[in-house]
C-alpha positions in Angstrom: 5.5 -20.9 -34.7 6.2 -17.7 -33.1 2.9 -15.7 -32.5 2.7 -12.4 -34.5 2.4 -9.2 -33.4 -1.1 -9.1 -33.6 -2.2 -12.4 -32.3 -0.5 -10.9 -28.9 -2.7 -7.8 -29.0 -5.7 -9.8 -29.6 -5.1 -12.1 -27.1 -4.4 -9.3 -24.4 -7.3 -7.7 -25.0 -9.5 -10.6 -25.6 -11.8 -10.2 -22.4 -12.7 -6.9 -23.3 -13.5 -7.3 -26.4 -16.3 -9.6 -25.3 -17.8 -7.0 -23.2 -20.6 -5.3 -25.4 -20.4 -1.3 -26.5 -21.8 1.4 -28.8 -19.3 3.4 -30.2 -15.3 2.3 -29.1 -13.6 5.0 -27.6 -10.4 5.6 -29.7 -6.9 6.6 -28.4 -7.2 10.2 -28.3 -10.8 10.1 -26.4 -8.9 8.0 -24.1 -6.7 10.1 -23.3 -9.2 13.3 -23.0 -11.0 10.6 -20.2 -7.9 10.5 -18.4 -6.9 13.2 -18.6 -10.5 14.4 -17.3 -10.8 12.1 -14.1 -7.2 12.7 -13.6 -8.1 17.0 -13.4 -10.8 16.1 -10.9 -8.8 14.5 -8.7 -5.3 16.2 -8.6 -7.5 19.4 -9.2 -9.5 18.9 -6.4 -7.1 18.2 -4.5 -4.6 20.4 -4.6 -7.0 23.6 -5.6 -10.1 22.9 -2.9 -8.8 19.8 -0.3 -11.5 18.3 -1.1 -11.9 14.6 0.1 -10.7 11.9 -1.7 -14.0 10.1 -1.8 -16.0 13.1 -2.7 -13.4 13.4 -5.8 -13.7 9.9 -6.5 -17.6 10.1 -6.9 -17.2 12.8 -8.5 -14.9 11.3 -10.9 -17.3 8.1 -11.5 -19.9 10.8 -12.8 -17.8 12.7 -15.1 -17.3 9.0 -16.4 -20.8 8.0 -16.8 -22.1 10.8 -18.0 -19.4 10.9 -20.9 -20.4 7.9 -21.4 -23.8 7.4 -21.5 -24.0 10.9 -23.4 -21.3 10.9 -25.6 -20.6 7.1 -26.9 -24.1 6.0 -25.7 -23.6 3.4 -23.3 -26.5 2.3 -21.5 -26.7 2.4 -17.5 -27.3 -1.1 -18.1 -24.2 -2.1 -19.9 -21.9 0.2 -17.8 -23.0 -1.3 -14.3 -23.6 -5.0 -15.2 -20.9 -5.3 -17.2 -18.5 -2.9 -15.6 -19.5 -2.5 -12.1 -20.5 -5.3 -11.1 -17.6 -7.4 -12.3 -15.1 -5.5 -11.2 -16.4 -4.8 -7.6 -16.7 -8.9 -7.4 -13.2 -9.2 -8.3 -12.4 -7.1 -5.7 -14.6 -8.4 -2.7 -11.5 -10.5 -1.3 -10.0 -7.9 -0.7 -12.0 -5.6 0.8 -13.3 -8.8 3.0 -9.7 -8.5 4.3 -9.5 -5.0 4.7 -12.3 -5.0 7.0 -10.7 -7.5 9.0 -7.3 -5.5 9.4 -9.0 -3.0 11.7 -10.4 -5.8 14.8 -7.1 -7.2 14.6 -5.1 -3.9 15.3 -7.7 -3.4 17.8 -6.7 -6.9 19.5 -3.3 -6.4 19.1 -3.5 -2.9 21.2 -5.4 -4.9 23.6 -3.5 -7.9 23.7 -0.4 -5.7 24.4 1.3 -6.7 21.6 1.7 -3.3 19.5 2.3 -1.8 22.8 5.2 -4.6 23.6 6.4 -3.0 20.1 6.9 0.4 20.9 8.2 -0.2 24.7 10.9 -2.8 23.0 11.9 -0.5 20.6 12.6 2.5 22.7 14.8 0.4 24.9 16.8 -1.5 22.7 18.1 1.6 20.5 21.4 1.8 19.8 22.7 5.4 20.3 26.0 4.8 17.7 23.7 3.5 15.0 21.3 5.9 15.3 20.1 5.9 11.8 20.4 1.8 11.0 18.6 1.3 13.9 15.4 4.0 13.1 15.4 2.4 10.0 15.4 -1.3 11.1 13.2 -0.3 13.8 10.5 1.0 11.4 10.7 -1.9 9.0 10.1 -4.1 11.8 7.0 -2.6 13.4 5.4 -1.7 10.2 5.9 -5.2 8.7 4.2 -6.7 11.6 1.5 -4.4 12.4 1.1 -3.4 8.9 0.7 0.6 9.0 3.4 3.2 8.3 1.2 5.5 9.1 0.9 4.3 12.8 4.6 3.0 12.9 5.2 7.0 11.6 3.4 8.0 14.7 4.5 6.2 17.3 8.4 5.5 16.7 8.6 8.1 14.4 7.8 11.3 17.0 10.2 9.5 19.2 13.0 9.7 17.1 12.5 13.3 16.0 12.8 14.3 18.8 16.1 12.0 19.6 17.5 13.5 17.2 16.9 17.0 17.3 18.7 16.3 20.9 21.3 15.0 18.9 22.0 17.3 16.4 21.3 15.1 13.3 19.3 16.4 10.5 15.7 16.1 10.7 14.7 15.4 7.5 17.4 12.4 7.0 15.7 11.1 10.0 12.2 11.6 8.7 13.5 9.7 5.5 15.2 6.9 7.3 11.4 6.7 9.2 9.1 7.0 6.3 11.8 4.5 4.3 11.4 2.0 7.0 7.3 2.6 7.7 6.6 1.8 4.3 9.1 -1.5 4.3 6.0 -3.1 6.1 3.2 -1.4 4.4 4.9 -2.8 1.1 5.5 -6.6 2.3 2.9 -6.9 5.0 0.3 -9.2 4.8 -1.6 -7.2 6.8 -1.3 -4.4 5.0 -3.5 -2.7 2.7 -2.1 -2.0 0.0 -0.3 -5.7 -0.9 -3.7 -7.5 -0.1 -5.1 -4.8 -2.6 -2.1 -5.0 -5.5 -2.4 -8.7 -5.1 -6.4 -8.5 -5.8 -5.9 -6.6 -8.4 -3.7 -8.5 -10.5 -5.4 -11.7 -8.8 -2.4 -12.9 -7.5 -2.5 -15.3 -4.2 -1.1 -12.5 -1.6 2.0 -14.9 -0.5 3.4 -15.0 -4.1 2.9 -11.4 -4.2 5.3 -11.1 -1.4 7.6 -13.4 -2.4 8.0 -11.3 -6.0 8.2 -8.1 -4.2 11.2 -9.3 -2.6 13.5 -9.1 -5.6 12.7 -5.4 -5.9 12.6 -4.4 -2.7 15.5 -6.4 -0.5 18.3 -4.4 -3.1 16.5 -1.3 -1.9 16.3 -2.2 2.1 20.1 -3.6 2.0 21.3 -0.7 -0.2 19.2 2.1 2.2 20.5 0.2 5.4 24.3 0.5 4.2 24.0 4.3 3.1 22.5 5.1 6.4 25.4 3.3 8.0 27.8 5.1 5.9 25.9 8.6 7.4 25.9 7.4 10.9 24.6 8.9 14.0 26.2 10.5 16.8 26.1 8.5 19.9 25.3 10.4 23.2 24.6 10.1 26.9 21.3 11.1 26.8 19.8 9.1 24.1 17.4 7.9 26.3 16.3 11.7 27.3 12.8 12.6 29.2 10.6 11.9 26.1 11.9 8.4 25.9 11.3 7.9 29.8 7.8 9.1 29.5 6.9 7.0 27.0 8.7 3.6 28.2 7.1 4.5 31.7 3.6 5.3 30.6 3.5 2.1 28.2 4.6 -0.4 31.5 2.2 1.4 33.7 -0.7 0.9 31.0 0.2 -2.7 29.9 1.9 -5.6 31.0 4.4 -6.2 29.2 5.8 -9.8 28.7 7.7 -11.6 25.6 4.7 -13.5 25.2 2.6 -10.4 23.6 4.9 -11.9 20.3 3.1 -14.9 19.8 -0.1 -13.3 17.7 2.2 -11.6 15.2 4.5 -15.0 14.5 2.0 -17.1 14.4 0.8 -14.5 11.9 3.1 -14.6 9.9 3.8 -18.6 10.2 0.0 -19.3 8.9 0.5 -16.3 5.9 3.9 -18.0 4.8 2.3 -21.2 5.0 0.2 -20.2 2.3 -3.1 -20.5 4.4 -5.7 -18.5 3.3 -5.1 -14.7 4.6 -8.6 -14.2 5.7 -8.4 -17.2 8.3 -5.0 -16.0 9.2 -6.2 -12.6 10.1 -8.8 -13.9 12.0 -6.7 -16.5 13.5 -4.7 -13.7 14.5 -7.4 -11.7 16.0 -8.6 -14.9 18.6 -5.0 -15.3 19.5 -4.8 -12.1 20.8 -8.2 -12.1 23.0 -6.7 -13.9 25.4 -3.7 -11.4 26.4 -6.1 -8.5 26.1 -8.2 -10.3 29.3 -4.8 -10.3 30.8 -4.3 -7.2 30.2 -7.8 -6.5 32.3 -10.0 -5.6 30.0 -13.8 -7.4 30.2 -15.0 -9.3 27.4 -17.6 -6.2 26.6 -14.8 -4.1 26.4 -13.1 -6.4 23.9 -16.0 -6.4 21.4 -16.8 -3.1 21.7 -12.7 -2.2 20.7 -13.2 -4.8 17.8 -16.1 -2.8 16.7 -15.5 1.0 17.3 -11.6 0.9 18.0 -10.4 0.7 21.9 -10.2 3.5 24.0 -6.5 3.4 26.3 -4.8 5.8 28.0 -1.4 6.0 29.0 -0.7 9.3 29.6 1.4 10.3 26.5 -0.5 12.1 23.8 1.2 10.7 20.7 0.7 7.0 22.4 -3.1 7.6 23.2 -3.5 8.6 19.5 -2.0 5.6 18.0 -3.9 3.1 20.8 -7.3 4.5 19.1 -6.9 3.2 16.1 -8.0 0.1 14.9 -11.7 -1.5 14.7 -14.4 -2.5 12.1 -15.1 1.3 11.6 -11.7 2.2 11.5 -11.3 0.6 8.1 -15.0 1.5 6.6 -13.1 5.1 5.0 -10.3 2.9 3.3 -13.0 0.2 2.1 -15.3 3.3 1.0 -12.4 4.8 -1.1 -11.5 1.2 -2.6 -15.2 0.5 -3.7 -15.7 3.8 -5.4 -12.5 3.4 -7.0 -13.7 0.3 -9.0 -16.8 2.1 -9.6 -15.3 4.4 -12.2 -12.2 2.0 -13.1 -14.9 -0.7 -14.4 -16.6 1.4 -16.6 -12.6 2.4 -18.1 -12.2 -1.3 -18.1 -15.9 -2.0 -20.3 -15.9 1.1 -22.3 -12.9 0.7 -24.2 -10.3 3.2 -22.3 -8.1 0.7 -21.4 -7.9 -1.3 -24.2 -7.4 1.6 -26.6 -4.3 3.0 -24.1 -2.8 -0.7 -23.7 -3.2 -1.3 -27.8 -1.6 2.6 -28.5 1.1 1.1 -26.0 1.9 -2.4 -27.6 1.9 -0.8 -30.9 4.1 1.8 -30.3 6.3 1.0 -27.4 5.8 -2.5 -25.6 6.0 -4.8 -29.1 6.7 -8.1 -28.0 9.0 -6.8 -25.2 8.4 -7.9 -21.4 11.0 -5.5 -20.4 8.8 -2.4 -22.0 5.7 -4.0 -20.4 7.3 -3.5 -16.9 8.3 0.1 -18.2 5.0 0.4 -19.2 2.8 -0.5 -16.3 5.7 1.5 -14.2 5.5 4.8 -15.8 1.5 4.4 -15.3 1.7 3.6 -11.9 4.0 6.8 -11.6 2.0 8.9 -13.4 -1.6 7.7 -11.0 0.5 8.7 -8.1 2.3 11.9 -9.0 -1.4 13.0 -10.3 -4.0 11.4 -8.0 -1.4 10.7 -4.6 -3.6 7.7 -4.1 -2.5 4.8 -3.4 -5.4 2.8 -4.4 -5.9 4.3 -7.5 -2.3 3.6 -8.2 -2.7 0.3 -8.1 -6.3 -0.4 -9.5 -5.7 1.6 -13.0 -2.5 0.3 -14.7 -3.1 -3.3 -12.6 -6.5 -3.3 -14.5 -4.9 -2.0 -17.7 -2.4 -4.4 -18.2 -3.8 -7.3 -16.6 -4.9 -9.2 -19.7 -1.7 -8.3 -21.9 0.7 -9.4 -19.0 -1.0 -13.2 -19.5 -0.4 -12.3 -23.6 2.7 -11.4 -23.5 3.9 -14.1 -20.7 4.6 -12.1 -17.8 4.0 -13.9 -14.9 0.5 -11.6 -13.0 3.1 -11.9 -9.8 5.7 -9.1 -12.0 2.6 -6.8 -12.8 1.7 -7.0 -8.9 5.3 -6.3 -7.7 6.2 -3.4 -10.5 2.2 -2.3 -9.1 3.8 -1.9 -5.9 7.2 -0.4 -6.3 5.6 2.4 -8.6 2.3 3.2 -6.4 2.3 1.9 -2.9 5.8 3.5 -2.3 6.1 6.3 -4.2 2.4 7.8 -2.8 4.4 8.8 0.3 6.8 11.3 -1.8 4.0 13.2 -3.0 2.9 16.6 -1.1 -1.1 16.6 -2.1 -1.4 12.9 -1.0 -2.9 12.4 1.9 0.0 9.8 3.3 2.5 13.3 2.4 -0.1 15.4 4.4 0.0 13.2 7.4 3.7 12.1 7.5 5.0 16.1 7.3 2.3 16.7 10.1 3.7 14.0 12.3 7.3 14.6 11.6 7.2 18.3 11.8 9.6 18.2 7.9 8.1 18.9 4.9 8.1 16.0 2.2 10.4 18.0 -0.1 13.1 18.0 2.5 12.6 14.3 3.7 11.4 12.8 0.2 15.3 12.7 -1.0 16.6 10.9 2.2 13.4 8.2 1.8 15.9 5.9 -0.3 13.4 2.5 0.0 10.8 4.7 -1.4 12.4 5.2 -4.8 15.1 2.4 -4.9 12.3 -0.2 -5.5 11.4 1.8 -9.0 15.1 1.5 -9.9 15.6 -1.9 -9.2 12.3 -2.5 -10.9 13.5 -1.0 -14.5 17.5 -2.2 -14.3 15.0 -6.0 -14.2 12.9 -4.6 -17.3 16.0 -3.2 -19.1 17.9 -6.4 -18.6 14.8 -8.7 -18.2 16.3 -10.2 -15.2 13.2 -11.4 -12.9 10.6 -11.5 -15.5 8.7 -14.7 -15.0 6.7 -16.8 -17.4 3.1 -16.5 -16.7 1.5 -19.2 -14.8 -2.0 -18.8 -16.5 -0.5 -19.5 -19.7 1.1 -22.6 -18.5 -2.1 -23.9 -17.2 -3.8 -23.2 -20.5 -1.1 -24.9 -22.8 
């Protein structure tokens, strides 16, 4: 017999329900939470530039006070059975976060992010000027996992290509921040998919795999309209810039096709569906042994895996790029994830959630999968067009709809992806964020002006509703199968 309306919204909400509480916070005080956190942070933000971690402490005790004051919540209740829940959920993750910072330390030791950028430079094609930044970008970035470093490196480059040129810089910048974020999106490395795939607790692999459906349309569509605008070949493509940075890479590495291996076996061991926190590490020791090619002593090595390595090669955008990485490069983005759960677990036990998801299934998602997609879309927007972090993007609607995607049979690998698509790439498109900051710095074009020629950035949330308006892609939920 078909389940009735509310058996679903019982059964989505069913793990919350066991969670203890004093007085249940209704719709409306729902929304007056939100909308409280929500003036914190975009207030903050945009009014005082205040960090993004002071704002989210901040945040977390607006929330407990409220909570402890106003529906009377104990301390107790809010940490044992908020808190502490919530950051266990999300200790995989943040074990692998940690671990992404020694291995782009290796890597820049090995040689192999290095072996990147010099390849790069010299294999552009001057009468596909725009294909090739694009492809470019989506190559690095999906194998070293940052778009903010793949922004940085190959992205100053190319601004100044094609101010030489004469083509616009802000559909450059948008071809680079479209094809920066292709990696940071499908990654394993990356951040943000280990953290969308945590959320919605999701092996990472799968993740990937659903992301696809969204995102290749997008990358295929993005690569023909760049076509379609071209470039304009020219002699001096490869102009002083270029030089310098070519020759300052080969006189500060040794540079060899070899330098390859640690990112394929990479993503070899991630495909194979081996756990992602071996892989990384496996990654890491393959790469020790080109960085003692490279010269470097084994103190040398740990220290870099520790406290980020220390090259130089004489160009000033390179050096800044070969400092990144290291254990304590990553403590900021782990910092900002941990405080994030710490207010998200108390929406999560207190009610907030459940009274947003139930106002939503009553009124809008019914029975539908497609208007679940819509759903957890729309929130994801509305995190990232207030907040502009990406984290928070992900954590809040993934831990508001968790529990009704397994009600309503949507497979946790849809929530994950339409997480993505909504969050991860839109973030980018938003002035206050602090990935808008950074990019506009780097490419000298403010986000306004390159936001509109970032096609992947948006394309993904379009594929993502034509699937939810024509339920296309909208797979049955595994944990129900297992249960039945």
């Amino acid at each position: 017999m078909k389940p009735s309306r509310r058996g679903i919204i019982e059964g989505g909400v069913r793990k919350m329900e066991k969670a203890g509480r004093k007085r249940g916070v209704s719709f409306r005080g729902a929304l007056l939470v939100l909308g409280g956190v929500f003036a914190i942070l975009a207030g903050g933000k945009l009014v005082f530039d205040m960090n993004i971690v002071v704002l989210l402490l901040a945040s977390g005790l607006f929330t407990t006070a409220l909570f402890r004051g106003v529906y009377g919540f104990s301390l107790a209740d809010l940490f044992s059975r908020g808190v502490a829940p919530l950051l266990g959920r999300s200790s995989g993750a943040l074990a692998i976060l940690l671990s992404v910072g020694p291995l782009i330390a290796a890597w820049i030791m090995a040689g192999t992010i290095p072996y990147l950028v010099w390849s790069g430079l010299r294999l552009l094609s001057p009468a596909v000027f725009l294909p090739s930044v694009f492809l470019i970008c989506s190559l690095a970035s999906l194998l070293t996992g940052t778009s903010w470093g793949t922004a940085g490196t190959f992205g100053i480059a190319f601004m100044a290509i094609a101010e030489g040129l004469g083509i616009p810089a802000p559909v450059t910048a948008g071809a680079i921040v479209g094809g920066a974020y292709f990696g940071d999106k499908l990654s394993p490395v990356s951040d943000t998919t280990v953290l969308a795939a945590a959320v919605a607790e999701v092996d990472v692999v799968d993740h990937i795999r659903g992301m696809l459906w969204t995102t290749l349309p997008g990358f295929f569509l993005s690569l023909g309209l760049y076509a379609l605008i071209g470039g304009s070949p020219g002699e001096n493509l490869k102009g002083d810039l270029m030089s310098s940075m070519i020759s300052s890479l080969q006189g500060a590495f040794r540079m060899t096709p070899l330098l390859l291996l640690p990112p394929i076996l990479l993503l070899v061991l991630a495909w194979r569906r081996h756990s992602i926190f071996l892989v990384l590490w496996v990654a890491v020791l393959s790469a020790l042994p080109f960085a003692l090619y490279q010269g470097y002593t084994p103190g040398e090595i740990l220290r870099a895996l520790a406290a980020g390595p220390r090259v130089v090669t004489g160009s000033a955008s390179l050096d800044e790029l070969m400092g990144r990485g290291g254990l304590l490069f990553m403590g900021g983005v782990a910092a900002v994830v941990s405080v994030c759960f710490l207010f998200a677990g108390q929406l999560e036990i207190t009610g907030v959630f459940r009274a947003v998801s139930r106002k939503l299934q009553d009124s809008f998602i019914g029975l539908s999968r497609g208007r679940f997609v819509l759903a957890v879309s729309l929130s994801g927007l509305l995190v990232s067009i207030s907040t502009g972090n990406s984290y928070l993007s992900e954590i809040i609607p993934g831990t508001m709809f968790l529990g009704m995607a397994d009600s309503l049979n949507v497979s946790r690998r849809v929530l994950s992806r339409t997480l993505e698509d909504s969050g991860t790439m839109i973030v980018p498109l938003v002035p206050w964020s602090a990935a808008g900051i950074y990019l506009s710095s780097v490419l000298g074009v403010p986000v306004a002006a390159y936001a509109p020629w970032a096609l992947l950035c948006y394309l993904g949330v379009v594929t993502a509703w034509i699937y939810a308006l024509t339920e296309t892609a909208l797979w049955p939920s595994e944990k129900k199968g297992k249960e039945e």
